[in-house]
LOTI-5640 format. One record per residue (C-alpha): y, z, x; residue in one letter; residue number from 1. Coordinates in Angstrom, 3 decimals, always signed. Each point is the difference from the previous one (the first is absolute). Layout:
residues N
> Y|Z|X|A|NUM
...
END
This chain:
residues 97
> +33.123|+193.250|-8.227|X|1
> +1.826|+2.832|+1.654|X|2
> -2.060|+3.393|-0.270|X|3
> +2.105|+2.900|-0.887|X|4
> -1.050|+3.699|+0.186|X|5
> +1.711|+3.112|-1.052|X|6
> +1.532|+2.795|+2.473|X|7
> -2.734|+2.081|-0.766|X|8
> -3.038|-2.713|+0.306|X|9
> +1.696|-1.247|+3.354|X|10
> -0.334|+3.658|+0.942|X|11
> -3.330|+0.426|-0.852|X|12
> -1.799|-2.799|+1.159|X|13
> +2.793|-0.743|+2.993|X|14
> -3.008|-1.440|+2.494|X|15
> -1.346|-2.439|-2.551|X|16
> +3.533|-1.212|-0.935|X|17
> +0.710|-0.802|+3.657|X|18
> -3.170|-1.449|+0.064|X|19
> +0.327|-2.442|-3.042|X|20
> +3.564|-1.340|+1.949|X|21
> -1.866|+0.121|+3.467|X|22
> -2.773|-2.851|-1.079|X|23
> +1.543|-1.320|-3.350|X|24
> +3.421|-0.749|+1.743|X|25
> +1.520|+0.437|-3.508|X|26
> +2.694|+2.599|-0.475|X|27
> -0.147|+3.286|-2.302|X|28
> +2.756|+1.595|-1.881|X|29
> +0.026|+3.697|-0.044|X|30
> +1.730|+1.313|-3.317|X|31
> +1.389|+3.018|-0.829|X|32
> +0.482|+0.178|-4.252|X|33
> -0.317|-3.842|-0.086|X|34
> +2.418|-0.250|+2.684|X|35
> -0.282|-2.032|+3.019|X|36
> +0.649|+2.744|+2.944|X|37
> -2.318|-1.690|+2.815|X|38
> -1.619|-3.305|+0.748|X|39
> -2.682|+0.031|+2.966|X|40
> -0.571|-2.984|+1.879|X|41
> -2.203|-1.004|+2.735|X|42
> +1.474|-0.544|+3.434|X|43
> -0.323|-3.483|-0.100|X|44
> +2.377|-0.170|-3.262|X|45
> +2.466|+2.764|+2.047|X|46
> +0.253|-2.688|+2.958|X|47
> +1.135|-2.380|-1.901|X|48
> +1.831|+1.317|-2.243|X|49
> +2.009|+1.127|+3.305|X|50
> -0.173|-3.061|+1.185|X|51
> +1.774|-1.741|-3.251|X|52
> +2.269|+2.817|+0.020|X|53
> +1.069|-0.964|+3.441|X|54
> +0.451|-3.703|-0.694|X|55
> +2.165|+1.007|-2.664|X|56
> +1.893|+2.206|+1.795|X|57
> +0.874|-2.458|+2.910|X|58
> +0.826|-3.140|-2.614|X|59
> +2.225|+2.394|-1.595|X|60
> +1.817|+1.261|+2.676|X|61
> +0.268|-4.005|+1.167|X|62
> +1.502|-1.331|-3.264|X|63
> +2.383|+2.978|+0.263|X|64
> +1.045|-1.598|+3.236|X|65
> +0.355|-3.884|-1.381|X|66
> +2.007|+1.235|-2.691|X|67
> +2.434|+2.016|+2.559|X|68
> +0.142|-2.456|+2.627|X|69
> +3.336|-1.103|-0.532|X|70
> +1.411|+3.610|-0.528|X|71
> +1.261|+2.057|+3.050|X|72
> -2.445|+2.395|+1.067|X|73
> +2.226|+2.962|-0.419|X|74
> +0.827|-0.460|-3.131|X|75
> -3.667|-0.199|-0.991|X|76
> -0.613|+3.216|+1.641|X|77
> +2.760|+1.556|-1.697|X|78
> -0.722|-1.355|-3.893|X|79
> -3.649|+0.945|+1.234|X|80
> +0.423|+3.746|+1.050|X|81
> +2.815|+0.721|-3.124|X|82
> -3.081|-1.121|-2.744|X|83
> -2.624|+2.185|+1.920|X|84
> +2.308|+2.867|-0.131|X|85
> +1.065|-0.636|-3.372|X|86
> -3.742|+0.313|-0.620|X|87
> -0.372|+3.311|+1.868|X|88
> +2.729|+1.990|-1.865|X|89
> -1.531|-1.692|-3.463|X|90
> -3.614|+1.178|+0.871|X|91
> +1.286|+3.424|+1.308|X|92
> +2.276|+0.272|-2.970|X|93
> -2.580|-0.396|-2.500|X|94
> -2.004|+2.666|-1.480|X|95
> -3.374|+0.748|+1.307|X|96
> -3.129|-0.681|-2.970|X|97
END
C-alpha cells in the first residue's frame, strides 16, 4: 500500500520520509487538504520511469511517421506547425487560474 503523508508531516519529519522511500523502494504521496500535490520516489523508480517515458516517446514519434509515409513531407510540416500554433494563441488566449 502506498504511504501518504500530509504537507505538514512531510515537513516535519522530511529525513525519515526520504528514508522510508530510500530502503522501502515504495513511493509516498505528499497531500495538501487531501490533495495529491507531490509523490516522492526513489531514484531507481525516477530511472525508469524516464526510461518508459522515453520508449514512449520514440514509438510515438515512429507511428507518427508510418501513418505519414505516404504524405509529402511539406505538407506534414505545414498541417503540423498550423495545429501547434493554433495551440499557442488558444493557451495564450485563455485566462490565467
Amino acid at each position: 500500500m502506498v504511504k501518504t503523508v500530509s504537507t505538514r508531516e512531510a515537513r516535519a519529519n522530511f529525513g525519515d520520509v526520504l528514508g522510508s522511500v530510500y530502503y522501502t523502494k515504495e513511493p509516498v504521496i505528499v497531500e495538501r487538504k487531501g490533495k495529491a500535490v507531490a509523490v516522492i520516489i526513489s531514484p531507481e523508480e525516477y530511472e525508469r520511469f524516464r526510461q518508459q517515458a522515453a520508449v514512449q516517446g520514440w514509438a510515438a514519434i515512429d507511428r507518427v511517421r508510418e501513418r505519414n509515409a505516404a504524405h509529402d513531407p511539406d505538407d506534414v510540416l505545414r498541417e503540423v506547425t498550423e495545429e501547434v500554433e493554433a495551440v499557442r494563441r488558444e493557451r495564450h488566449e485563455r485566462p490565467a487560474r
